[in-house]
DOVORO-728493 format. One record per residue (C-alpha): residue number from 0; residue in one letter; x, y, z. Coordinates in steps of 0.02 Angstrom, whole numbers, always signed. Layout:
! DOVORO-728493
<num->NUM | residuo->a | px->X | py->Y | pz->Z>
...
END
This chain:
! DOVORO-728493
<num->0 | residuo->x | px->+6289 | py->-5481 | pz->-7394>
<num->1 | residuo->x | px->+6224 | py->-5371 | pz->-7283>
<num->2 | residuo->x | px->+6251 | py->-5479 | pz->-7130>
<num->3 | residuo->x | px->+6407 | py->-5509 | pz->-7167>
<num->4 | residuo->x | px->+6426 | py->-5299 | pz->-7171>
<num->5 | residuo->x | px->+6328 | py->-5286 | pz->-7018>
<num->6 | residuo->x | px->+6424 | py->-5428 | pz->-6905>
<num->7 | residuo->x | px->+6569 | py->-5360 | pz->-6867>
<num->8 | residuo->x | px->+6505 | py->-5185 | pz->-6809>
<num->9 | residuo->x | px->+6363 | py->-5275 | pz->-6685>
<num->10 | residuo->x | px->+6543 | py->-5387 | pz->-6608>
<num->11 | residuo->x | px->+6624 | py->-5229 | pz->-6608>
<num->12 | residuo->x | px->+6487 | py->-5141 | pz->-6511>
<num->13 | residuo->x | px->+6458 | py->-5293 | pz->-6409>
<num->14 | residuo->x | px->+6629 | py->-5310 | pz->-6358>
<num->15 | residuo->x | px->+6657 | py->-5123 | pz->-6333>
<num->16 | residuo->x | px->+6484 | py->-5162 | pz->-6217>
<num->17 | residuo->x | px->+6549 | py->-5289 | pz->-6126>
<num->18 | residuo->x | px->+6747 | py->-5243 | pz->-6099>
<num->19 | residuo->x | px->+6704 | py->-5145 | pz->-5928>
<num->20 | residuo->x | px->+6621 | py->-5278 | pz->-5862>
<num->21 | residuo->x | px->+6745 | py->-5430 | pz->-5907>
<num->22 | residuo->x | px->+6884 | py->-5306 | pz->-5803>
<num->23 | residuo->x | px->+6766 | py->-5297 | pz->-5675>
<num->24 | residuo->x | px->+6749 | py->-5480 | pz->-5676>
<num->25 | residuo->x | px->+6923 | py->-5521 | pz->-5665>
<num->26 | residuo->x | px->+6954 | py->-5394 | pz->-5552>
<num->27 | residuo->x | px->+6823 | py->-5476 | pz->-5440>
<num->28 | residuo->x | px->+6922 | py->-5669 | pz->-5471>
<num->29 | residuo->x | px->+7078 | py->-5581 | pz->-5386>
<num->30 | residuo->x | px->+6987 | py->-5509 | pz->-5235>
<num->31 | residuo->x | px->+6900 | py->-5688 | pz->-5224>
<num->32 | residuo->x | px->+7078 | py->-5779 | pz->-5247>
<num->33 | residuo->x | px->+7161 | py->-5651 | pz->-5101>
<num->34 | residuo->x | px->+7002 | py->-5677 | pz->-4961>
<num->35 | residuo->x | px->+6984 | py->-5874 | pz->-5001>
<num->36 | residuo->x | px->+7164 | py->-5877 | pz->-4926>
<num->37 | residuo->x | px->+7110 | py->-5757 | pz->-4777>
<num->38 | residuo->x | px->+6953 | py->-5862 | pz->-4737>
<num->39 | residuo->x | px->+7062 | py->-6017 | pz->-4716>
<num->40 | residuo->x | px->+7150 | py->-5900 | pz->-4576>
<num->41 | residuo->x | px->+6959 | py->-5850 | pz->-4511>
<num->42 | residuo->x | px->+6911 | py->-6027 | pz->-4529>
<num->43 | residuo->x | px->+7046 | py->-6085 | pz->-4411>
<num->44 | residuo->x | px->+7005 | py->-5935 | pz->-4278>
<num->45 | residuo->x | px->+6822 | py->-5977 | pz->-4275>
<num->46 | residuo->x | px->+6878 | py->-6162 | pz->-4233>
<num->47 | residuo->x | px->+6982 | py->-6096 | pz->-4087>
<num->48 | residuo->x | px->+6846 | py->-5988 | pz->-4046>
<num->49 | residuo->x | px->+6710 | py->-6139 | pz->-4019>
<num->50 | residuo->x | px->+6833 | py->-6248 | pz->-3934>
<num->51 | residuo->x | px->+6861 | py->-6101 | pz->-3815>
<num->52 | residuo->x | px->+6659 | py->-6072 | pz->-3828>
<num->53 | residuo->x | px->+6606 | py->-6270 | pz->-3777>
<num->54 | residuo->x | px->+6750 | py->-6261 | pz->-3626>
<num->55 | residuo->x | px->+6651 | py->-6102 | pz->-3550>
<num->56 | residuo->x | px->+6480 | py->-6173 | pz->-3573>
<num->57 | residuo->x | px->+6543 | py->-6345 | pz->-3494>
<num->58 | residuo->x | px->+6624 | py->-6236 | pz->-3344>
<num->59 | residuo->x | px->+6447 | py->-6151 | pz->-3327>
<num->60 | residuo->x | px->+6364 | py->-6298 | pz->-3316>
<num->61 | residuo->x | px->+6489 | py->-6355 | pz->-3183>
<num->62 | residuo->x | px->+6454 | py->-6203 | pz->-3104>
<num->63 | residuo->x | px->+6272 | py->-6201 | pz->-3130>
<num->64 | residuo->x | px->+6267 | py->-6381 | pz->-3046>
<num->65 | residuo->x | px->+6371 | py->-6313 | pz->-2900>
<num->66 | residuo->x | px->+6278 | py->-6180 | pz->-2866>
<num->67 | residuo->x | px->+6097 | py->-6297 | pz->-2900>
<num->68 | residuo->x | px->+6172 | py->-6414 | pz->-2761>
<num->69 | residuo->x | px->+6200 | py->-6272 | pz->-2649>
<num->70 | residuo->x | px->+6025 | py->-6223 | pz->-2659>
<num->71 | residuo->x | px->+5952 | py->-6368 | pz->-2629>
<num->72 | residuo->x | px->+6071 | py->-6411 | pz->-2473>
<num->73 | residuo->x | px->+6012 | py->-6257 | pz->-2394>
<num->74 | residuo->x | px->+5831 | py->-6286 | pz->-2420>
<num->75 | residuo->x | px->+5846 | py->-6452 | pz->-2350>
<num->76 | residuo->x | px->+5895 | py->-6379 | pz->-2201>
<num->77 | residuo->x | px->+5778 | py->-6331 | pz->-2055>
<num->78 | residuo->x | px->+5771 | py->-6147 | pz->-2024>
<num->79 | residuo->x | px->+5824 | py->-6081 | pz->-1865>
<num->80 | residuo->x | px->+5688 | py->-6060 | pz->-1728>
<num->81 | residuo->x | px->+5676 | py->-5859 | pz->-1687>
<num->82 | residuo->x | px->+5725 | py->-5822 | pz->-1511>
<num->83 | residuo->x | px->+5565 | py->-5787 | pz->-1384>
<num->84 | residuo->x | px->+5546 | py->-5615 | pz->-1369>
<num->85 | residuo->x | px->+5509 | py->-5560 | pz->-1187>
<num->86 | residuo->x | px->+5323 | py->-5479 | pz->-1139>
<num->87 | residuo->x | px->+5375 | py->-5280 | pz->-1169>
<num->88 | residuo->x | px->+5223 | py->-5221 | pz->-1159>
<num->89 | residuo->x | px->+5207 | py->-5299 | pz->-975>
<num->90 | residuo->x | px->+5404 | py->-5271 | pz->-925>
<num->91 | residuo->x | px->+5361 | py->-5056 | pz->-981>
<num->92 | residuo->x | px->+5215 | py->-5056 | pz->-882>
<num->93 | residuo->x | px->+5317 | py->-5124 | pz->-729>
<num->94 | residuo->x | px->+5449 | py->-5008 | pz->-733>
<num->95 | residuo->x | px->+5338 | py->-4860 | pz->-759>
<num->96 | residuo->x | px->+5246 | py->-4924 | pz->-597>
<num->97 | residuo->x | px->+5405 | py->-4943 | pz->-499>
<num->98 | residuo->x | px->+5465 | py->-4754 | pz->-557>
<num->99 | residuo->x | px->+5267 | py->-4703 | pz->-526>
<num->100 | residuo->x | px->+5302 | py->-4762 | pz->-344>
<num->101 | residuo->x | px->+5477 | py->-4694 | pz->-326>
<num->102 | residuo->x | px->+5374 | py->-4505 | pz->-342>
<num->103 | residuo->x | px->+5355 | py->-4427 | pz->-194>
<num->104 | residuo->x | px->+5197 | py->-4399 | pz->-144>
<num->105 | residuo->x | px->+5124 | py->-4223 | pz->-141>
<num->106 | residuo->x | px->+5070 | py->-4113 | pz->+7>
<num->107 | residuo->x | px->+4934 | py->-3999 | pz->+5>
<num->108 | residuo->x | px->+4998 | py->-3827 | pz->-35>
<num->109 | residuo->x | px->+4964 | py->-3673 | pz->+70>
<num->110 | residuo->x | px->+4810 | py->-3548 | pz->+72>
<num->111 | residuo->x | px->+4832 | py->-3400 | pz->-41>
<num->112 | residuo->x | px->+4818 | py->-3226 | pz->+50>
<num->113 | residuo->x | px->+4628 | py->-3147 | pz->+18>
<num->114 | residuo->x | px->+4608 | py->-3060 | pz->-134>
<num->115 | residuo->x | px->+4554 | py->-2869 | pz->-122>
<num->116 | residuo->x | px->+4386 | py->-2842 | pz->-127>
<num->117 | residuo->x | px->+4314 | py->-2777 | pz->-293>
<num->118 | residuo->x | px->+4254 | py->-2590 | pz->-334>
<num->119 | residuo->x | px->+4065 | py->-2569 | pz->-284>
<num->120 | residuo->x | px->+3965 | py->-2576 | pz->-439>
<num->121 | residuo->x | px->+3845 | py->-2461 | pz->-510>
<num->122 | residuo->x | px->+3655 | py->-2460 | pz->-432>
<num->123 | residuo->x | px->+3539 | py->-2544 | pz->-537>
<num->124 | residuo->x | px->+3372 | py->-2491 | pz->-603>
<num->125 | residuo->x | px->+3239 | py->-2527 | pz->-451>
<num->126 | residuo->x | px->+3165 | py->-2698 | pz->-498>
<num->127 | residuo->x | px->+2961 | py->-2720 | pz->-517>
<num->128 | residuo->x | px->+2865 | py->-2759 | pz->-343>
<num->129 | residuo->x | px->+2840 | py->-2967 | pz->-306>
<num->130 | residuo->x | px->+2679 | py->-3046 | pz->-327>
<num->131 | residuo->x | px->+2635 | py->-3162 | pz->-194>
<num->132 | residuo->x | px->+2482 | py->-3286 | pz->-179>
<num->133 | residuo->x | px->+2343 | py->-3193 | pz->-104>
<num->134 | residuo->x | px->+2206 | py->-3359 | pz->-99>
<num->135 | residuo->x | px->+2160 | py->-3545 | pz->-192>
<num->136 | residuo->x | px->+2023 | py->-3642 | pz->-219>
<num->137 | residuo->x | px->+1973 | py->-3780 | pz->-326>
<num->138 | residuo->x | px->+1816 | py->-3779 | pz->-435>
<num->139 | residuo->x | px->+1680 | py->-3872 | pz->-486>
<num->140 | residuo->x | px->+1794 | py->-3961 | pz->-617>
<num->141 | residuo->x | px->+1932 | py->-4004 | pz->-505>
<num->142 | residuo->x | px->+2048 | py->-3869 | pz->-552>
<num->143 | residuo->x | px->+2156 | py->-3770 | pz->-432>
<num->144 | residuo->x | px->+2142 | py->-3594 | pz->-453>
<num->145 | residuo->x | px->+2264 | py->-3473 | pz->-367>
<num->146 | residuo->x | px->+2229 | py->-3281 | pz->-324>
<num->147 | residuo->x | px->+2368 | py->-3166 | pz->-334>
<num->148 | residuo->x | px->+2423 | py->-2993 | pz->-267>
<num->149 | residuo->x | px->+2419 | py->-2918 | pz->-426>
<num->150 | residuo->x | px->+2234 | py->-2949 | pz->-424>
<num->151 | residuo->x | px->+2279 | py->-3072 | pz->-561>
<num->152 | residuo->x | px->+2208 | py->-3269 | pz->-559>
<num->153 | residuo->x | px->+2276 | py->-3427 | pz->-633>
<num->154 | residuo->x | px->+2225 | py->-3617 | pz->-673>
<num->155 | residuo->x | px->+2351 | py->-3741 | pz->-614>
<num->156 | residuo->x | px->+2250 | py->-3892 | pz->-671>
<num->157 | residuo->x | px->+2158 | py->-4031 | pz->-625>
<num->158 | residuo->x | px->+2227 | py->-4095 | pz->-438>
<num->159 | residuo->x | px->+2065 | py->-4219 | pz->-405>
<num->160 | residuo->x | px->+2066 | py->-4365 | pz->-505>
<num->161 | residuo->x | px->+1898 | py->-4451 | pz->-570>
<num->162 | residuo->x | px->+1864 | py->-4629 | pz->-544>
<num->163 | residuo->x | px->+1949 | py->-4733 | pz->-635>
<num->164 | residuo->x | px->+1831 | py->-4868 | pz->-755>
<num->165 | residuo->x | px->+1805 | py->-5001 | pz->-648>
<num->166 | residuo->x | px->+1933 | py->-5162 | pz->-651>
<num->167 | residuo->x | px->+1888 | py->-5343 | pz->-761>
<num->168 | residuo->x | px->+1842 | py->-5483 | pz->-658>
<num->169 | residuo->x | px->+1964 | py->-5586 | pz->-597>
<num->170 | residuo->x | px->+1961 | py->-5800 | pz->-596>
<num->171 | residuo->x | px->+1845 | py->-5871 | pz->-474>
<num->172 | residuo->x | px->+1919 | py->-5923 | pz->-316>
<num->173 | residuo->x | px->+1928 | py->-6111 | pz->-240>
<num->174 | residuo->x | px->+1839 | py->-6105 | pz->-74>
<num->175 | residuo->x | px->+1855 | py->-6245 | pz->+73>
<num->176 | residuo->x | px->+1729 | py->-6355 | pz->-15>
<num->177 | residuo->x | px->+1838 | py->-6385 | pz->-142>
<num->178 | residuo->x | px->+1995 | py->-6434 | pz->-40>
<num->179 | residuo->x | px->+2061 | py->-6612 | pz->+7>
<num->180 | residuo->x | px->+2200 | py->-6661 | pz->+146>
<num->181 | residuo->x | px->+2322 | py->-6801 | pz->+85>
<num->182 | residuo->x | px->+2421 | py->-6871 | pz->+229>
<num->183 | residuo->x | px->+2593 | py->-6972 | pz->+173>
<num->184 | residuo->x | px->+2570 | py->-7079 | pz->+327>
<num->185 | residuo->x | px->+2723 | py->-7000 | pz->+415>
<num->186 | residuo->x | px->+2788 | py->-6828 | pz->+424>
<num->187 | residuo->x | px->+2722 | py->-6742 | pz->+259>
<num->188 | residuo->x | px->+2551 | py->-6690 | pz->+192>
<num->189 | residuo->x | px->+2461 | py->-6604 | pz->+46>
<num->190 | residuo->x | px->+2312 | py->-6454 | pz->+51>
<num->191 | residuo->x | px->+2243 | py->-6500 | pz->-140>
<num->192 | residuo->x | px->+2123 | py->-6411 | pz->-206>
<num->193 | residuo->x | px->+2031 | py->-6431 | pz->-370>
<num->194 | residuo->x | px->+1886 | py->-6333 | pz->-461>
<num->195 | residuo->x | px->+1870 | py->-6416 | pz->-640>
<num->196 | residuo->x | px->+2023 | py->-6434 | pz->-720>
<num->197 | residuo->x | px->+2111 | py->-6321 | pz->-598>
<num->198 | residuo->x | px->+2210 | py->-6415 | pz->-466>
<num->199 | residuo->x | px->+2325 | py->-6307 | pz->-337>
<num->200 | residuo->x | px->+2441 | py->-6415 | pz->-221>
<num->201 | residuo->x | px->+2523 | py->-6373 | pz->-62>
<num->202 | residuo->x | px->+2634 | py->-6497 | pz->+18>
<num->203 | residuo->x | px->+2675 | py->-6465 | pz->+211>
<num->204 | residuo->x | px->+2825 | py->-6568 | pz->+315>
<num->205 | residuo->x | px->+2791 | py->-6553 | pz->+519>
<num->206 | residuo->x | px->+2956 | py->-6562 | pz->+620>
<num->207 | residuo->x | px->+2898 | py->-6695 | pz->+708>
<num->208 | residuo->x | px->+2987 | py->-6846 | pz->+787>
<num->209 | residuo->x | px->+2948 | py->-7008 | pz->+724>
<num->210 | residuo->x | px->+3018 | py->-7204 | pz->+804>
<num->211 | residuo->x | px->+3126 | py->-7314 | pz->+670>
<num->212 | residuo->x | px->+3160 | py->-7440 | pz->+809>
<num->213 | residuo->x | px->+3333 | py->-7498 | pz->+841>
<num->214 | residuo->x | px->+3477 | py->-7417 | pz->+721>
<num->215 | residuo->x | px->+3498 | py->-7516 | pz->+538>
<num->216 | residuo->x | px->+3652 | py->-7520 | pz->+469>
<num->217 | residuo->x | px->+3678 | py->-7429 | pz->+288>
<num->218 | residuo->x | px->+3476 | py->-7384 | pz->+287>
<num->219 | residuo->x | px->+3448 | py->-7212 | pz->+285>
<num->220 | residuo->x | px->+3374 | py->-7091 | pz->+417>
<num->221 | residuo->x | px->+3277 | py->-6927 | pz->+388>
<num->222 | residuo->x | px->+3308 | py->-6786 | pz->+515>
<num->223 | residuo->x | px->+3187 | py->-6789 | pz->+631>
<num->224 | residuo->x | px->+3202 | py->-7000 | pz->+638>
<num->225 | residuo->x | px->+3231 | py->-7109 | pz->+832>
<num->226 | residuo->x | px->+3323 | py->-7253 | pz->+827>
<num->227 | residuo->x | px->+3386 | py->-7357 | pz->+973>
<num->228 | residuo->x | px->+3577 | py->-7379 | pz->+975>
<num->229 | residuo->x | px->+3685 | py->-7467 | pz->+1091>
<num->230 | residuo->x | px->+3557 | py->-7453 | pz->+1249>
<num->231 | residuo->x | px->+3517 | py->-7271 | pz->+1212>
<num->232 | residuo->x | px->+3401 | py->-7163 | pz->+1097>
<num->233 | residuo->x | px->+3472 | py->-7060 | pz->+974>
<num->234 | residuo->x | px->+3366 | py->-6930 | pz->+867>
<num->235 | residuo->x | px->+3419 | py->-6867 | pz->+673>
<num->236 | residuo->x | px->+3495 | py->-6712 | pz->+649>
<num->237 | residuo->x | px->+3489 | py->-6713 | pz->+460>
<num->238 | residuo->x | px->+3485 | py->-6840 | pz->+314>
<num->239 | residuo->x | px->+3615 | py->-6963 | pz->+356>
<num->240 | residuo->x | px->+3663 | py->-7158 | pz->+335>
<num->241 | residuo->x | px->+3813 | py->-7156 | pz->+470>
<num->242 | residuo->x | px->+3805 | py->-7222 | pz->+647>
<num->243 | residuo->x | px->+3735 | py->-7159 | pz->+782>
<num->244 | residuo->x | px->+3908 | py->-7062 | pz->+881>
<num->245 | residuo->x | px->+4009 | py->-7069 | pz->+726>
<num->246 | residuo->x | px->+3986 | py->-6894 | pz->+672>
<num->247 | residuo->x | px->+3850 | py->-6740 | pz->+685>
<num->248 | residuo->x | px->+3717 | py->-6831 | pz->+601>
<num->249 | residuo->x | px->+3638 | py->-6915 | pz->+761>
<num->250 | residuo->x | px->+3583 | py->-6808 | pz->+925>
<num->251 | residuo->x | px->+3593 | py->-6922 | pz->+1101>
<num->252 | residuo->x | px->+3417 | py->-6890 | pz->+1164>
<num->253 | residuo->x | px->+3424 | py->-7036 | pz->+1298>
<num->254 | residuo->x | px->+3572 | py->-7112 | pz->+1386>
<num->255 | residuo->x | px->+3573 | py->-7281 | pz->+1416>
<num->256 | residuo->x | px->+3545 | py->-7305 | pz->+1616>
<num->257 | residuo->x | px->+3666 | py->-7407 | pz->+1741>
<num->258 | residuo->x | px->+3657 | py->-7553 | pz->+1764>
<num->259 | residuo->x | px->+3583 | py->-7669 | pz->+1926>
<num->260 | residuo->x | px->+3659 | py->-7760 | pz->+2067>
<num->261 | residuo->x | px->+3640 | py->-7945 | pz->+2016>
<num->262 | residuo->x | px->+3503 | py->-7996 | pz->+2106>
<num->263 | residuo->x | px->+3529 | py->-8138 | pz->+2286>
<num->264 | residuo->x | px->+3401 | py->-8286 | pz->+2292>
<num->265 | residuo->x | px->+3321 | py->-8298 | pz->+2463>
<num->266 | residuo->x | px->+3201 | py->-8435 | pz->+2513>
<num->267 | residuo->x | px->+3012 | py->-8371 | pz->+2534>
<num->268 | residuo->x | px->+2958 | py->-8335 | pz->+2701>
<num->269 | residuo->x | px->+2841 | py->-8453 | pz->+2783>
<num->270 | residuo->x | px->+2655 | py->-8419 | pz->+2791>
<num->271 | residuo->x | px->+2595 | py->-8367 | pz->+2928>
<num->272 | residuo->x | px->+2454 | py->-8436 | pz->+3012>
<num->273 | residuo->x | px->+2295 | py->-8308 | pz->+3011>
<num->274 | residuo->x | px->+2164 | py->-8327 | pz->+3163>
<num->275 | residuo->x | px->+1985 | py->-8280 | pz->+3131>
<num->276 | residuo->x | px->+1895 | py->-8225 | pz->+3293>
END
């Protein structure tokens, strides 16, 4: 019983609860209904709008290709080579010489007129007397010792030296007994001298003429050297391997004589006879 009292006031209350919001709801289903048919209209737009969309990026592309292709056709290419520059430094210093020399030279100006002489200045206060060097002599210690006018005296120092300590011996000396003469057999010989293990060697060359016989061809000839060449004698002026009148290696010392009358046979005279008293 007392459901069936308290049922209808709970619907009542629940539909006096809920009225607002079923309005609202339906209210809601007609806005809904009216923008369904306006996003068909959107729908259609947004279509348009990425057809138009995919037609720019595929022109961007083309252009983004274009432009890539440019870029790499002018890297590919070989940069021009920068002009020479001419030497500045040495075409400034070349004019500046020219104009330098262009200057006249300058003369000497004139003398200037004397100047006038100056006021005479004021006398000064009378200076002290000189001293002057009234005697010297040197003492027991070596000093010199000056005398002056003044009556006064003064050391200069010691002006004679003392021996000095005496000096370390030096290497002993290699006397006559000690030297040996080596003759090379022609021009050239050696003073040796030895002490120990110390050996001193001095070689000597005379300038002395010495007889190779007749001229060899391609040997070589000392200055100094006599060959025969061609009937006359010829001495060496210097090292040299050419022939004798070929150059100024060879000297002609001799000239080959004239030569003879060929000689007439005659028959030998008869003996005569010899009487002995």
């Amino acid at each position: 019983m007392l459901a069936e009292e308290i049922g209808p006031v709970v619907r009542s209350l629940i539909d006096d609860a809920t009225s607002p919001l079923k309005q609202e709801i339906s209210h809601l289903k007609e806005i809904l209904s009216q923008r369904s048919e306006g996003f068909s209209d959107v729908s259609k737009s947004v279509d348009r709008l990425e057809q138009q969309l995919n037609k720019a990026k595929e022109y961007v592309e083309a252009e983004k290709k274009a432009v890539s292709d440019r870029f790499d056709a002018i890297e590919a290419m070989e940069p021009p080579k920068p002009p020479e520059l001419p030497d500045i430094a040495s075409m400034v210093a070349e004019e500046v010489a020219k104009s330098i020399a262009k200057l006249p030279e300058p003369n000497p100006g004139m003398d200037g007129a004397p100047g006038k002489d100056g006021k005479t200045g004021e006398k000064g206060e009378p200076g002290k007397d000189g001293v002057g060097l009234a005697g010297a002599f040197i003492d027991r210690a070596g000093e010199l010792t000056v005398t002056l006018t003044n009556g006064e005296t003064r050391s200069l120092g010691v002006i004679v030296g003392k021996d000095g300590a005496p000096g370390k011996d030096g290497e002993d000396g290699i006397g006559f007994e000690d030297m040996d003469i080596v003759h090379d057999g022609e021009r050239g010989f050696t003073f040796r001298f030895q002490r120990g293990a110390k050996i001193v060697e001095r070689a000597f060359t005379l300038p002395v003429m010495l007889d190779r016989g007749v001229f060899s061809e391609g040997k070589g000839y000392a200055a100094g050297d006599v060959v025969s060449f061609g009937g006359s004698m010829w001495v060496a002026q210097k090292d040299t391997e050419e022939r004798p009148g070929d150059g100024d290696g060879w000297r002609l010392s001799v000239k080959r004589g004239r030569d003879g009358k060929d000689g007439v046979m005659k028959p030998a005279p008869e003996p005569k006879t010899v009487k002995v008293k």
